[in-house]
N, C-alpha and C positions, 0 to 999 in steps of 0.2 A: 141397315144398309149403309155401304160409305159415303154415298155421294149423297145421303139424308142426312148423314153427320156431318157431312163437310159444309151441306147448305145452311143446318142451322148454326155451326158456329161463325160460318160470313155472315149472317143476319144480325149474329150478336152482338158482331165486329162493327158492324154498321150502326150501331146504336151507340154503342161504348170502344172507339176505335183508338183508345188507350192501354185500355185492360189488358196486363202482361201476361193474367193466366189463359185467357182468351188466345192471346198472339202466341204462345207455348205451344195450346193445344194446337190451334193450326199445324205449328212446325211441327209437331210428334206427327199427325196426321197426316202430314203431306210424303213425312219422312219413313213411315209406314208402309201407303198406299202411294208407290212411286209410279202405278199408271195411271193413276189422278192427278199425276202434274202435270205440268204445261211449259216449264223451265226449272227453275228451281227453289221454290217457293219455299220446304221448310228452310233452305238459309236464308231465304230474305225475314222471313216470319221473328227466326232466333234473333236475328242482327236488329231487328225493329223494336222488338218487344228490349233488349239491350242497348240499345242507340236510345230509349225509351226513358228507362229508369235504370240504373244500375243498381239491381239488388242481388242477393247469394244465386238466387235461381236464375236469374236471366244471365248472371253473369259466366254460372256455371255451366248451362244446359247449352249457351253458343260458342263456350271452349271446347266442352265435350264435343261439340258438332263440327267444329271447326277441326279437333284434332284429331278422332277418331274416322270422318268422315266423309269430312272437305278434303283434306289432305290428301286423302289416296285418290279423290277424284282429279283432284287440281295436280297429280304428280307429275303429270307431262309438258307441264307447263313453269310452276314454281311452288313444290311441295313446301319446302322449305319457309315461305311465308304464311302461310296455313299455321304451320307449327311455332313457331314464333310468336306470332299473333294470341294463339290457342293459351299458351304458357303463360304471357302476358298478360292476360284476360283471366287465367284461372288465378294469376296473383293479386288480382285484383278483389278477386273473390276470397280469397282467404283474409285480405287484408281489412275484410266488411267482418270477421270474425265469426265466422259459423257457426251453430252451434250441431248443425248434424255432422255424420262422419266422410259424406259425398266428398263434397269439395278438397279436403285435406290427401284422401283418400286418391281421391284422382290426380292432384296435383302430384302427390311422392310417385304416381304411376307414373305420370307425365316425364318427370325428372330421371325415373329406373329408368324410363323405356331410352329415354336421351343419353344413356349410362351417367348420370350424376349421382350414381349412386349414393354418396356421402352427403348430396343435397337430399335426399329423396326421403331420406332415412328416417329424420325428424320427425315429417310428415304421416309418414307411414305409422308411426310411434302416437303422436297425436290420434290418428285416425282409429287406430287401435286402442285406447284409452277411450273413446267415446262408443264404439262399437266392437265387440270382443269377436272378430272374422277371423275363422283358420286361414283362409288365404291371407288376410296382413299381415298374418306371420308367416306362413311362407314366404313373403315378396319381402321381409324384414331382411330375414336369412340371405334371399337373394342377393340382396346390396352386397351384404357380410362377408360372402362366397366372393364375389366379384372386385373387392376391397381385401381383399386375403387374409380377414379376419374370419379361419377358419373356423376357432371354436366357438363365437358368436353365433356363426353360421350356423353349427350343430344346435346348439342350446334352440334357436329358435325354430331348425328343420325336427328336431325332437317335440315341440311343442305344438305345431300344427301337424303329426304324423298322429292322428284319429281315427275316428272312424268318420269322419267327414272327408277325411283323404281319399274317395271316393275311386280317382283314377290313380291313387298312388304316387301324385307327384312329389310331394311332401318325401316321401320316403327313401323314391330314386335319389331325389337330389340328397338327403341325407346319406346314403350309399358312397355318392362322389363325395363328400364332405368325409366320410370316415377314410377312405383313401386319402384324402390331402394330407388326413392326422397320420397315417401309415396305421391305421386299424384295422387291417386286413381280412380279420374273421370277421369283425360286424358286416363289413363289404359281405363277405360271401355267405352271410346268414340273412342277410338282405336278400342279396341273388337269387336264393333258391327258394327264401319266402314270394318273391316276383314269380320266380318261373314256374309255379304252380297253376298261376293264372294266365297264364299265354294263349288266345283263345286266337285261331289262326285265322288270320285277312278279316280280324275284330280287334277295332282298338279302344275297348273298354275301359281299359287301364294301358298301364304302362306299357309301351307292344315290348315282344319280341327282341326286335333291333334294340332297343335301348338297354334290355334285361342283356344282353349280350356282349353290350360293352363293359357290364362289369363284370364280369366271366373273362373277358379280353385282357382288361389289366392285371385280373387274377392269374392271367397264365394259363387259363382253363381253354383252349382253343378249341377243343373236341364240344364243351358244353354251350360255348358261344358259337358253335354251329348251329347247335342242335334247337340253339333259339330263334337261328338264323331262319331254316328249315321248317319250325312248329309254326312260325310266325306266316311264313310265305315264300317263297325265296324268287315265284314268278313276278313280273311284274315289277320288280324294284332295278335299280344299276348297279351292281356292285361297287361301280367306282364311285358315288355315292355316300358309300358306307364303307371306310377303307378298313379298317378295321373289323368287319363283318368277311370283308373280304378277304384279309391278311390269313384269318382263323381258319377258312374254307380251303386256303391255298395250304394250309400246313397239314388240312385234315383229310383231304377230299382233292387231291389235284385233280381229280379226270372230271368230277363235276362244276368245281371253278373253272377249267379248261373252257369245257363248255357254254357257260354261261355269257364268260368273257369274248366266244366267236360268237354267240348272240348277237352279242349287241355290237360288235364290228359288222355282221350282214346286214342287222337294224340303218344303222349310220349308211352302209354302201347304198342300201336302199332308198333312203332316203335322197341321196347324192344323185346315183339315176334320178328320180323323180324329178328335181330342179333342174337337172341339165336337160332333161325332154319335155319340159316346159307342162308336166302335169297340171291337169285342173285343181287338185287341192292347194295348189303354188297359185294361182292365177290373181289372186289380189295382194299378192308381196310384191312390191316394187324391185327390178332389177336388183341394183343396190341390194332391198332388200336379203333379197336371193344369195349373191354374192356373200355377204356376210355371215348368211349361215351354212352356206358351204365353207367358206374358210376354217367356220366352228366346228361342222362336222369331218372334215378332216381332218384337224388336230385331232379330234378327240379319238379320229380310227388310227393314228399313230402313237398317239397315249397309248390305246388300250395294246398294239402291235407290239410295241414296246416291251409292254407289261408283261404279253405271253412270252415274249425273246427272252426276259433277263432275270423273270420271277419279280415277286414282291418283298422290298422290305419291309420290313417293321414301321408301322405310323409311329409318330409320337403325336399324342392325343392332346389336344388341348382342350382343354375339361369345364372353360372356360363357356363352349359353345355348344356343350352339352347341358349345361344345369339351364333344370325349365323355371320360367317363371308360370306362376297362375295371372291370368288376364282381370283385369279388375270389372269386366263385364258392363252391360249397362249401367250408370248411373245418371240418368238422366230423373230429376224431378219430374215427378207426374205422370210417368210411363205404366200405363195402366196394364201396356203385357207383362212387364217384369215385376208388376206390385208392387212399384217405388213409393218413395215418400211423396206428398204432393207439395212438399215444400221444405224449407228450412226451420 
């Protein structure tokens, strides 16, 4: 029961109100069971057990919390200092010399995710050396790609493209990387190894949409429909996916037609609503209101536009396509993920 776990780790707290693996446990627990709280007790718990002693785990587990967690809550306020902080704090932990692969690991994520790539790099490389993770090498490659050291890129999206490549990201993004080289065939021997598994409004692997853009740059417009369509085509915004879109418009004018006076009715509708003071409006502030009427008018002149003049060709930047793999839990001691309980 939680609230028998919660009770006897206050008990234990209360005996030994030092104990950092104590004060962890708390913050995992509170951080867990968020209708157990009462303010926000797993950041006080991390910050205390840290403010405590500074060792690998306290120092790590209140970056990780700080930057994965704090930060999107404090975004409305000053994300920004969260993240800082978090960065700070996880160099602090590296600088205690770790010997597992957490810290390293999360710091080169920390630095990818900030685009430092060329800082991140190192890390990732470290982290990878102590623990041999297909994802640190995909997230390797990612720096690579993103630094435009394409064949880097490759060597390491070849190296995690396994069979642990589970969702296929690995492979995608080697896909984009053989295009950068102008290898065109591997591109579409990729493609068709992807779109075998297109499992429609199921994104198991790679969806649809993405199998599609490499059929797009191939030139294949007919086949980068047909991924469009396997995949789902309700549901999503064409203008969204311009490129999904572009291939629709060259294949299928009467069903892009369509689609595109969709979502101009979608938008007018919309529009009514807030001008007749609808109940699903009634807790947006004027203001509010205003502003996204503005949005959705533009966006029915976009799309008005769009039908007037036809669509050109995107020019893709390929940049905002390559995925990375998320470095996932790393929190010491996290008994759902079957982490390490320590350094």
């Amino acid at each position: 029961m939680p609230k028998t776990e919660l009770q006897n780790l206050l008990l234990k707290l209360d005996s030994e109100p030092t104990n950092l693996d104590i004060l962890n446990k708390l913050a995992l627990f509170y951080f867990e069971n968020y209708d157990l709280k009462s303010d926000k007790e797993d950041y006080d718990y991390f910050e205390k057990a840290y403010n405590i002693q500074k060792t690998v785990k306290s120092t790590h587990n209140f970056a990780w919390f700080l930057y994965f967690e704090w930060s999107e809550i404090e975004w409305r306020w000053n994300k920004n200092n969260s993240i800082e902080r978090a960065l700070e704090i996880q160099k602090e932990c590296i600088n205690l010399l770790p010997k597992s692969h957490y810290p390293y690991y999360q710091y080169g994520y920390m630095l990818l995710d900030q685009m430092k790539f060329e800082n991140a790099i190192p890390f990732l490389i470290n982290a990878y050396e102590i623990e041999k993770q297909r994802d640190i090498l995909h997230n390797i490659g990612y720096c690579h790609f993103h630094l435009g050291d394409f064949q880097n890129a490759k060597d390491f999206f070849t190296q995690s493209t396994t069979h642990l490549d589970a969702e296929k990201r690995s492979l995608y993004n080697l896909a984009l990387t053989e295009w950068r080289l102008n290898n065109s065939e591997q591109v579409k021997l990729i493609a068709d190894n992807l779109y075998k598994h297109i499992k429609s409004n199921i994104h198991e692997t790679i969806s649809g949409y993405e199998i599609g853009l490499l059929y797009f740059l191939l030139g294949n417009y007919q086949k980068a429909s047909e991924c469009l369509i396997k995949q789902g085509i309700n549901g999503i915004d064409l203008m969204d996916w311009t490129y999904l879109s572009f291939s629709l418009f060259k294949t299928d004018y009467k069903l892009w037609n369509k689609k595109i006076n969709e979502t101009i009715t979608e938008r007018k509708h919309w529009c009514n609503e807030i001008e007749n003071n609808h109940q699903y409006w009634s807790d947006y502030t004027d203001l509010e209101k205003n502003e996204r009427l503005i949005e959705l008018k533009e966006e029915i002149k976009i799309r008005e536009d769009v039908l007037c003049n036809g669509m050109a060709k995107p020019i893709q930047d390929l940049s905002k396509d390559i995925l990375v793999e998320y470095c996932g839990c790393l929190l010491f001691d996290c008994e759902r993920h079957n982490n390490k309980q320590d350094d």
